[in-house]
TIKOL-194423 format. One record per residue: x, y, z of N, C-alpha, C in turn; residue in one letter; residue number from 1. Coordinates in Angstrom, 1 decimal. Atoms other than C-alpha are relative to their C-alpha. Last residue first. Layout:
BEGIN
+--------+--------+--------+--------+--------+--------+--------+--------+--------+-------+------+
!    n.u !    n.v !    n.w !   ca.u !   ca.v !   ca.w !    c.u !    c.v !    c.w ! nutor ! timi !
+--------+--------+--------+--------+--------+--------+--------+--------+--------+-------+------+
!      X !      Y !      Z !      X !      Y !      Z !      X !      Y !      Z !     a !  NUM !
...
+--------+--------+--------+--------+--------+--------+--------+--------+--------+-------+------+
//
This chain:
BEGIN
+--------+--------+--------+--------+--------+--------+--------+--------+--------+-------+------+
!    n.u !    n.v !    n.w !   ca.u !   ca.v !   ca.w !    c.u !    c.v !    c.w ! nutor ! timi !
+--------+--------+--------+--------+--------+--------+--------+--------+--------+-------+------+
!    1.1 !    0.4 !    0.8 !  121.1 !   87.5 !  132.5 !   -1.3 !    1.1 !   -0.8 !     x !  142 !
!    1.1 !   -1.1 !   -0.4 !  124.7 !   88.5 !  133.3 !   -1.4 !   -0.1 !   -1.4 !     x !  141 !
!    0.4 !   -1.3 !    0.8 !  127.0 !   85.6 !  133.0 !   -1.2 !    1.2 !    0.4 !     x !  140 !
!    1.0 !   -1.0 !   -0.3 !  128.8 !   83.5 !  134.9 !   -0.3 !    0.7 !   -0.9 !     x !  139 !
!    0.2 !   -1.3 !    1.5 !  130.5 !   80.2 !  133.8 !   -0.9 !    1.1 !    1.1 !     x !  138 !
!    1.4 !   -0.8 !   -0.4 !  131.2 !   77.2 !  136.6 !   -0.1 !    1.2 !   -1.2 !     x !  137 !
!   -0.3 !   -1.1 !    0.6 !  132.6 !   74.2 !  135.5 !   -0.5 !    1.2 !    0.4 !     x !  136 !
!    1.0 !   -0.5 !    0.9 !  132.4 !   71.2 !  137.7 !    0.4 !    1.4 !   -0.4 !     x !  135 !
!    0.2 !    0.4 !    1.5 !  134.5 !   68.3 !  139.0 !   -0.9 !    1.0 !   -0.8 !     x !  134 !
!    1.5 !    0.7 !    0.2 !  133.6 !   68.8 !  142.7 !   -0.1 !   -0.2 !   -1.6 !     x !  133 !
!    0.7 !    0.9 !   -0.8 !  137.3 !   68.7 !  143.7 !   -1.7 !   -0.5 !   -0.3 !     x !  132 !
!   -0.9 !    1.0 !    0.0 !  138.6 !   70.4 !  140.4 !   -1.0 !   -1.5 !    1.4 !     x !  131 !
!   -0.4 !    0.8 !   -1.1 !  136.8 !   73.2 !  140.3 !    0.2 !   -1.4 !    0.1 !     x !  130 !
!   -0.3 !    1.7 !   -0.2 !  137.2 !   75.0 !  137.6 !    0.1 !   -0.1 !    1.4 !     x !  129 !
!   -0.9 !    0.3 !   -0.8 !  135.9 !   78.8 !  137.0 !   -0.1 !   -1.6 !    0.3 !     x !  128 !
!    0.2 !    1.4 !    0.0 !  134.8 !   80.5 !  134.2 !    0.7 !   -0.3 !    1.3 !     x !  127 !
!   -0.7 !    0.2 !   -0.9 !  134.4 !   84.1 !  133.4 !   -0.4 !   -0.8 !    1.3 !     x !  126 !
!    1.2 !    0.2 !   -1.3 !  131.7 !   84.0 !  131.4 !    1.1 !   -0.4 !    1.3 !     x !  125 !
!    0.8 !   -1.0 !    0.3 !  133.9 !   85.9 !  128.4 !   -1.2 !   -0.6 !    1.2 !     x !  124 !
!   -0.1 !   -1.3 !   -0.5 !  137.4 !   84.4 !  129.8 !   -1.9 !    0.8 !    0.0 !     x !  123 !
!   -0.4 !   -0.4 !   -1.3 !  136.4 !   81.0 !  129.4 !   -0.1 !    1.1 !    0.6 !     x !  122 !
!    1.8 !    0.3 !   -0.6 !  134.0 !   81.1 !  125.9 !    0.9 !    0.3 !    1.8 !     x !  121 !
!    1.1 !   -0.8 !    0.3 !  137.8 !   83.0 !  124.6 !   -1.6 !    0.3 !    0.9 !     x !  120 !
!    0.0 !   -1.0 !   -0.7 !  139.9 !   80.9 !  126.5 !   -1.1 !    1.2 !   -0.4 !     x !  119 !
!   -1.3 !   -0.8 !   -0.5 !  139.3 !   77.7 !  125.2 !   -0.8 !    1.2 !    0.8 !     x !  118 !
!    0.5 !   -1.9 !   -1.1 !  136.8 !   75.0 !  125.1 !    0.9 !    0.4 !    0.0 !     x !  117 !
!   -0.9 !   -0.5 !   -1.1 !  137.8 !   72.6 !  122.4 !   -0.2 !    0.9 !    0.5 !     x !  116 !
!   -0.7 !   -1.2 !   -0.1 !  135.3 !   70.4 !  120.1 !    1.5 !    0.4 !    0.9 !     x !  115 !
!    0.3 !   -0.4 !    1.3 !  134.1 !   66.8 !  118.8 !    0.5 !    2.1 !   -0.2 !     x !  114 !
!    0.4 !   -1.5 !   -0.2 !  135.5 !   64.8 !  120.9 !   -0.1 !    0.6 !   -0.9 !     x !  113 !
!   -0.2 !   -1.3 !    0.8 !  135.4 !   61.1 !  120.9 !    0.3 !    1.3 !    0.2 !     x !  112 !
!    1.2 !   -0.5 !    1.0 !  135.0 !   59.2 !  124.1 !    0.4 !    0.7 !   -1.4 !     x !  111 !
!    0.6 !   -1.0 !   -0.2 !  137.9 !   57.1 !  125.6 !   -0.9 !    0.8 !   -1.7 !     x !  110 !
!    1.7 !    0.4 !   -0.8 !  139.2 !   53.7 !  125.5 !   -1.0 !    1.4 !    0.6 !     x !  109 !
!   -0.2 !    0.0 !   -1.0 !  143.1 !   54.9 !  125.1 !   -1.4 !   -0.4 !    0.4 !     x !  108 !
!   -0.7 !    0.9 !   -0.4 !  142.7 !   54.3 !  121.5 !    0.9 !   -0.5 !    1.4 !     x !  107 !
!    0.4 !    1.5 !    0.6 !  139.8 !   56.1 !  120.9 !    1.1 !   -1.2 !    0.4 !     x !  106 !
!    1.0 !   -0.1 !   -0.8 !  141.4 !   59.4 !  122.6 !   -0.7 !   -1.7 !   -0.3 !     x !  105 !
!   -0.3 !    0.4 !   -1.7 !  144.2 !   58.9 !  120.5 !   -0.8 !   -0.5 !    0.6 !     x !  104 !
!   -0.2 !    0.8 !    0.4 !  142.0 !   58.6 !  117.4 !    1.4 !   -0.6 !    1.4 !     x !  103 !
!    1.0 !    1.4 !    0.3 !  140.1 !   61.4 !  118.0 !    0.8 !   -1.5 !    0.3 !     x !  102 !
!    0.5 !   -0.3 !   -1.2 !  142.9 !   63.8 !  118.8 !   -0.8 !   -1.3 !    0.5 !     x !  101 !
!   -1.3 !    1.2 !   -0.7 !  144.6 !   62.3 !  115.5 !   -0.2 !    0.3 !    1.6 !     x !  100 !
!    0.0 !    1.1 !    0.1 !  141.0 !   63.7 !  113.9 !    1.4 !   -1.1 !    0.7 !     x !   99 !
!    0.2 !    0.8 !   -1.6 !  140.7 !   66.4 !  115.4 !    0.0 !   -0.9 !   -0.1 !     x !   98 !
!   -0.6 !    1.4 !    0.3 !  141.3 !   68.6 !  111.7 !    0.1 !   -0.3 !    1.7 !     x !   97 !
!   -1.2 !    0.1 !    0.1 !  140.2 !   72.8 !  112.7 !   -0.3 !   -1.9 !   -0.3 !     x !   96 !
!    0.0 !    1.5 !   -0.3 !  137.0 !   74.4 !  112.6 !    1.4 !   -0.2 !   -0.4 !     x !   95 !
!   -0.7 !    0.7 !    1.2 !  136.8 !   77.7 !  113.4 !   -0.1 !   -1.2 !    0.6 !     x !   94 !
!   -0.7 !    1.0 !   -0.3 !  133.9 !   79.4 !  115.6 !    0.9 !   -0.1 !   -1.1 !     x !   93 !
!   -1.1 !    0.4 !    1.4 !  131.4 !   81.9 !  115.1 !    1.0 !   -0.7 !    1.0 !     x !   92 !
!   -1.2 !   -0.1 !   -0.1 !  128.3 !   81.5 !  117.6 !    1.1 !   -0.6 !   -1.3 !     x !   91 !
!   -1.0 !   -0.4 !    1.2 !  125.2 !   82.3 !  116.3 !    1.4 !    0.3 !    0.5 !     x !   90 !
!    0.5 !    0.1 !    1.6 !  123.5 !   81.5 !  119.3 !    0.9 !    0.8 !   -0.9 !     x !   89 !
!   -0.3 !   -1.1 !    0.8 !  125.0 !   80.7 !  122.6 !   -0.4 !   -0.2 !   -1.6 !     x !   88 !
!    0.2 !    0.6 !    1.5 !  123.4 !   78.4 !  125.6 !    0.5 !    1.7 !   -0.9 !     x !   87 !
!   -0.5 !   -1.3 !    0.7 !  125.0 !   78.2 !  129.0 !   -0.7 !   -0.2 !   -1.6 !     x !   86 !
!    0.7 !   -1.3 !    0.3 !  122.7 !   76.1 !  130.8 !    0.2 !    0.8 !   -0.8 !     x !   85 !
!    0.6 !   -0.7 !   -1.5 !  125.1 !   73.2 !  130.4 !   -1.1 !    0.7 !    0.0 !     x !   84 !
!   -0.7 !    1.3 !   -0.8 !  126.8 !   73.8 !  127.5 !   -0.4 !    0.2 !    1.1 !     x !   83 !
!    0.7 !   -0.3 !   -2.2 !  124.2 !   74.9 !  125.1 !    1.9 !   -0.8 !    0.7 !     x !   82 !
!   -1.4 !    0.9 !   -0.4 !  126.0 !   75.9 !  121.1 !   -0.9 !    0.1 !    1.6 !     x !   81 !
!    0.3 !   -0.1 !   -1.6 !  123.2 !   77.2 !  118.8 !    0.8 !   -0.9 !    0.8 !     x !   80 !
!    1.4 !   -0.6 !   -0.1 !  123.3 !   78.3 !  115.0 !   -0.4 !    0.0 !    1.9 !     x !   79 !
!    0.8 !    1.5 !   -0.4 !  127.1 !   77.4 !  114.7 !   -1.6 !    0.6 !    0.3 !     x !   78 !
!    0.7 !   -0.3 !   -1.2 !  129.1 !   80.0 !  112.8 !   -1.5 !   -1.1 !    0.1 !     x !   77 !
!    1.5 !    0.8 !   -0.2 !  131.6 !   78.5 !  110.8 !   -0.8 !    0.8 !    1.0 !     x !   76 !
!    1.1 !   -1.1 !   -0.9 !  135.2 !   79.4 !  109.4 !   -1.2 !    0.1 !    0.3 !     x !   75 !
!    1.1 !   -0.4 !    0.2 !  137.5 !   76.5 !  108.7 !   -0.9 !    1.1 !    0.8 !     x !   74 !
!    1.5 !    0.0 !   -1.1 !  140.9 !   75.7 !  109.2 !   -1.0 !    0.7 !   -0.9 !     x !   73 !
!    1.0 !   -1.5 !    1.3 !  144.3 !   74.9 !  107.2 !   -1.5 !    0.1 !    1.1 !     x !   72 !
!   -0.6 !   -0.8 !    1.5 !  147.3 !   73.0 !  108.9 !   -0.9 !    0.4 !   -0.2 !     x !   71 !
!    1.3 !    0.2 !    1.0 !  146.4 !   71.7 !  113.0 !    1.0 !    0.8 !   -1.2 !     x !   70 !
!   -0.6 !   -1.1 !    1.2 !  148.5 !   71.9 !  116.0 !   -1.3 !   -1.0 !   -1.0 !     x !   69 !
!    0.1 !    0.6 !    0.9 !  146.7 !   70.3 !  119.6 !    0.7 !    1.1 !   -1.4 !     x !   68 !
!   -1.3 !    0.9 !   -0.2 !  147.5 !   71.9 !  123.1 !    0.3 !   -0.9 !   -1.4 !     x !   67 !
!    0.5 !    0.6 !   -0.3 !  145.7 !   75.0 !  121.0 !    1.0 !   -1.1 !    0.9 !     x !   66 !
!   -1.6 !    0.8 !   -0.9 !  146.6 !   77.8 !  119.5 !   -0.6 !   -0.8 !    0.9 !     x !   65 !
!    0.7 !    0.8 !   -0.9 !  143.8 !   79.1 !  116.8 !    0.3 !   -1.2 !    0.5 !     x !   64 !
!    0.1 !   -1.2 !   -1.0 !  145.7 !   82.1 !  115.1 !   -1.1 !   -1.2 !    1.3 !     x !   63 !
!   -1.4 !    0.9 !   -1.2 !  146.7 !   80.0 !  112.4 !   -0.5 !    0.4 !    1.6 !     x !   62 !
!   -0.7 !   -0.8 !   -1.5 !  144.1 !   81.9 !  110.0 !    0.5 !   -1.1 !    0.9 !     x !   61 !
!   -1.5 !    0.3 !   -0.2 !  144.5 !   80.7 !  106.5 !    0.5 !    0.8 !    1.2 !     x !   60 !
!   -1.0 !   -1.7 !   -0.6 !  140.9 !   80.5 !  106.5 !    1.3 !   -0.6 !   -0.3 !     x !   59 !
!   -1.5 !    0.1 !    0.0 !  138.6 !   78.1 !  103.8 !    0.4 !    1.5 !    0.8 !     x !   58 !
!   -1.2 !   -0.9 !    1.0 !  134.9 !   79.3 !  103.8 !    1.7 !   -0.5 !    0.7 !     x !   57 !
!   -0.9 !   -0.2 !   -1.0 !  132.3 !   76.6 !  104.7 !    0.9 !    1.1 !   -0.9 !     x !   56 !
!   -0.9 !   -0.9 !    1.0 !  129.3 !   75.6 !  102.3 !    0.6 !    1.2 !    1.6 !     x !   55 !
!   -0.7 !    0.0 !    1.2 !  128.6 !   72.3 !  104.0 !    0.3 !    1.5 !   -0.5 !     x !   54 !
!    0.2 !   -1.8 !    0.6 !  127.1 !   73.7 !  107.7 !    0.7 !   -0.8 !   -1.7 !     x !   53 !
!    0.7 !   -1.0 !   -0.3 !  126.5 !   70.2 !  109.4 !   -0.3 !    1.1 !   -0.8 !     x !   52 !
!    1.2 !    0.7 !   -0.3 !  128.6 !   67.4 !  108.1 !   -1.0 !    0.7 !    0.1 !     x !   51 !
!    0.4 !   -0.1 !    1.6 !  131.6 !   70.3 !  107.5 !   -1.6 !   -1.1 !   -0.4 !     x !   50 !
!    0.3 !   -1.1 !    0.5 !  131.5 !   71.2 !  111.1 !   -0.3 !   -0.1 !   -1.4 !     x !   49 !
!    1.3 !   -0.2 !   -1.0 !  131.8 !   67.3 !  112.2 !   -0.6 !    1.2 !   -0.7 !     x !   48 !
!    1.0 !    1.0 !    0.4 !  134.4 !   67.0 !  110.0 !   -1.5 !    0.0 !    0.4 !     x !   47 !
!   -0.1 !   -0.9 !    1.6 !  136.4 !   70.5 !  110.6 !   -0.9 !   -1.6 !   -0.7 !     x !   46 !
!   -0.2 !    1.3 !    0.8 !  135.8 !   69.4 !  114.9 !    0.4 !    0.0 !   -1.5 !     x !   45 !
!    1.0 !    1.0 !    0.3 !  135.0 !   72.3 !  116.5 !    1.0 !   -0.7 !   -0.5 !     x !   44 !
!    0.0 !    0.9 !    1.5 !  137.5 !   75.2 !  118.0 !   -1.3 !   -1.2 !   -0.3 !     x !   43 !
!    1.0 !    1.3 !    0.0 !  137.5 !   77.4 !  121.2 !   -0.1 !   -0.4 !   -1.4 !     x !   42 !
!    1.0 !    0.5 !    0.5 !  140.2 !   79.8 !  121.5 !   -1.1 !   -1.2 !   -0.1 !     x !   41 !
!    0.4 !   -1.2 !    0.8 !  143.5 !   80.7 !  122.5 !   -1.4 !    0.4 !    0.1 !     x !   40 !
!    0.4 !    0.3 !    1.5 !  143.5 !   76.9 !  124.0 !    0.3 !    1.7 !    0.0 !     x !   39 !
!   -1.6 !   -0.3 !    0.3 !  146.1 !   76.6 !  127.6 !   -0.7 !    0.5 !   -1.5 !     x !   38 !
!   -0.3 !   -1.7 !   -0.5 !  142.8 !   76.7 !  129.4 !    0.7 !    0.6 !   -0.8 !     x !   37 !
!   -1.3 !    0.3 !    0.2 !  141.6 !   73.2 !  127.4 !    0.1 !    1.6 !    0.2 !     x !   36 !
!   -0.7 !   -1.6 !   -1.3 !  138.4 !   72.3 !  128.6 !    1.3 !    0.0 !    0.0 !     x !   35 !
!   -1.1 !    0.3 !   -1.3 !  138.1 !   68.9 !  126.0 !   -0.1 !    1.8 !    0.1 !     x !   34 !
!   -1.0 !   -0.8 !    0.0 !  134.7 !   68.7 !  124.4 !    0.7 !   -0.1 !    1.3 !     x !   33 !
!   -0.9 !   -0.7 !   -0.8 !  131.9 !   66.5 !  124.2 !    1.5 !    0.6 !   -0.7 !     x !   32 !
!   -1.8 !    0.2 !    0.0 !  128.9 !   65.5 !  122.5 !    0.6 !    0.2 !    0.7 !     x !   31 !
!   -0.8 !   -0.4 !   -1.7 !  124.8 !   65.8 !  122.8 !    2.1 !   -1.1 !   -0.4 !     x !   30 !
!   -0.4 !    1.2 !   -0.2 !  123.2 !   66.4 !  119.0 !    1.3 !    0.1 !    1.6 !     x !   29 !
!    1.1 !    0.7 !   -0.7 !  120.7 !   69.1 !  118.1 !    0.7 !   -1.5 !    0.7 !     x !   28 !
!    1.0 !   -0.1 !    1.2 !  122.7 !   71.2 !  115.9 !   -0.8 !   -1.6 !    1.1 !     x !   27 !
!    0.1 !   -1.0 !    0.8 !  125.3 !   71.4 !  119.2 !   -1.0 !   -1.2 !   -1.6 !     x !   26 !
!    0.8 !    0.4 !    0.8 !  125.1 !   69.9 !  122.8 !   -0.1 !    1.3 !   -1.1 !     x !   25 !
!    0.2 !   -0.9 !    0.8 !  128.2 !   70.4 !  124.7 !   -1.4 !   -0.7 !   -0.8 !     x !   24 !
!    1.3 !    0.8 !    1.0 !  128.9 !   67.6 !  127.6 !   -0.2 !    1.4 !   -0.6 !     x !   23 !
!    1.0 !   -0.3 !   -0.5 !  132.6 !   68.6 !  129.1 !   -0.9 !   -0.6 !   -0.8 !     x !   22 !
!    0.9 !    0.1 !    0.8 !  135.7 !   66.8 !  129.3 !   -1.1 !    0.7 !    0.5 !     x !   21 !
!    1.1 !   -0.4 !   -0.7 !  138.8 !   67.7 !  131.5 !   -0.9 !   -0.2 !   -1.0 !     x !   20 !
!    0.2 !   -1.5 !    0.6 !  142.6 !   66.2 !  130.6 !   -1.9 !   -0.2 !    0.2 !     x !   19 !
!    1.9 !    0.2 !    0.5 !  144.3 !   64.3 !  132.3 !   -0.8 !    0.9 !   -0.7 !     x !   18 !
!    1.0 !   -1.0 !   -0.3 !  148.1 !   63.1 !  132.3 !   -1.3 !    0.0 !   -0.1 !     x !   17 !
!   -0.8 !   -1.4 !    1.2 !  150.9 !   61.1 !  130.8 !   -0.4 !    0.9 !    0.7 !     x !   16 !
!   -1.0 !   -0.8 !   -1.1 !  149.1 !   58.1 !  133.8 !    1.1 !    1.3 !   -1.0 !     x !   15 !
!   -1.0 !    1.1 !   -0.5 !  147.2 !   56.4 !  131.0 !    1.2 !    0.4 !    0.3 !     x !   14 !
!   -1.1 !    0.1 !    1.1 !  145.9 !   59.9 !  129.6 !    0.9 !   -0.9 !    0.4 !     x !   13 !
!   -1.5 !    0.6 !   -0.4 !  143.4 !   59.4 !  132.5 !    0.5 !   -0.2 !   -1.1 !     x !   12 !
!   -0.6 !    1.4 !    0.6 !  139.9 !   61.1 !  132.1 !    1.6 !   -0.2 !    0.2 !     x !   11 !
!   -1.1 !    0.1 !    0.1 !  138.0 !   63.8 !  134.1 !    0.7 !   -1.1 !   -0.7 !     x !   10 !
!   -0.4 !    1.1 !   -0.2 !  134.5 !   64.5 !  133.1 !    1.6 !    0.0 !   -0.1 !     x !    9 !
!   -1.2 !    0.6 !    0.9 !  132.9 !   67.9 !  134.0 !    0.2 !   -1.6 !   -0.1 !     x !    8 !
!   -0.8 !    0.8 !   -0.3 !  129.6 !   69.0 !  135.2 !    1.3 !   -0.2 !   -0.9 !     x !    7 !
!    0.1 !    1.0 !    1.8 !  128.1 !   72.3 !  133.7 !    0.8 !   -1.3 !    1.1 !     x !    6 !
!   -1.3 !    1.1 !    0.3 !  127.6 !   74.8 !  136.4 !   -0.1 !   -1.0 !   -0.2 !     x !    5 !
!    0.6 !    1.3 !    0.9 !  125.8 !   78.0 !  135.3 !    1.3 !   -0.8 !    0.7 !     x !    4 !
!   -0.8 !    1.0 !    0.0 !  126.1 !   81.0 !  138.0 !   -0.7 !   -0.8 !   -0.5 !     x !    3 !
!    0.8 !    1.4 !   -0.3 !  123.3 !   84.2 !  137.0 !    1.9 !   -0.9 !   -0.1 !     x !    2 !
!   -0.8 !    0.9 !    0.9 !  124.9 !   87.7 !  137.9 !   -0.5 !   -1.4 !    0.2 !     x !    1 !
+--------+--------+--------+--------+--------+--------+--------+--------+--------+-------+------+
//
């Protein structure tokens, strides 16, 4: 079993709370995402996603629970998603509205984000946080 571990970034929701960033590189461009355990799912950005892939199919799947809510989503598979070492091709994804995520995040002097780790990418490299050294760990079988 190969161990990948991705650093993290912690940020300060001006003392509310914190929440865990990672570096993701997708269609060739280095971003980040919030590590969010509590997600269902992993999500994109529905701007970002539509920039990239234009002909998108409209879901009226709800089904992608998040610390964030959202109204209508998109269905997308991304040609190649690295985090870290971890790299996945033709990953399907939804895209969801991030924009009032964004715009927090912005207004607390923090980075964009352009996705959401959930449980899904979690569970399936069965992931583990460590907190003291700040880093992600993923396993997979190579």
């Amino acid at each position: 079993m190969r161990t990948i571990a991705v650093p993290l970034i912690l940020i300060n929701l001006q003392d509310d709370g914190f929440h865990l960033l990672v570096e993701i590189v997708v269609f060739g461009l280095k971003l980040f995402a919030v590590v969010d355990t509590g997600a269902s799912r992993s999500v994109f950005d529905k701007t970002f996603i539509k920039s990239h892939l234009p002909e998108l199919t409209e879901s009226e799947e709800t089904h992608a629970t998040t610390l964030f809510t959202t109204s209508s989503t998109l269905q997308a598979v991304i040609p190649k998603l690295k985090i870290g070492r971890l790299v996945l091709t033709d990953y399907h994804t939804v895209a969801l509205d991030l924009s009032a995520v964004n715009q927090t995040y912005e207004g607390l002097g923090h980075r964009p984000i352009a996705a959401i780790i959930g449980c899904d990418l979690l569970l399936e490299y069965q992931a583990v946080i460590h907190y003291k050294k700040l880093k992600l760990f993923f396993y997979s079988n190579p």
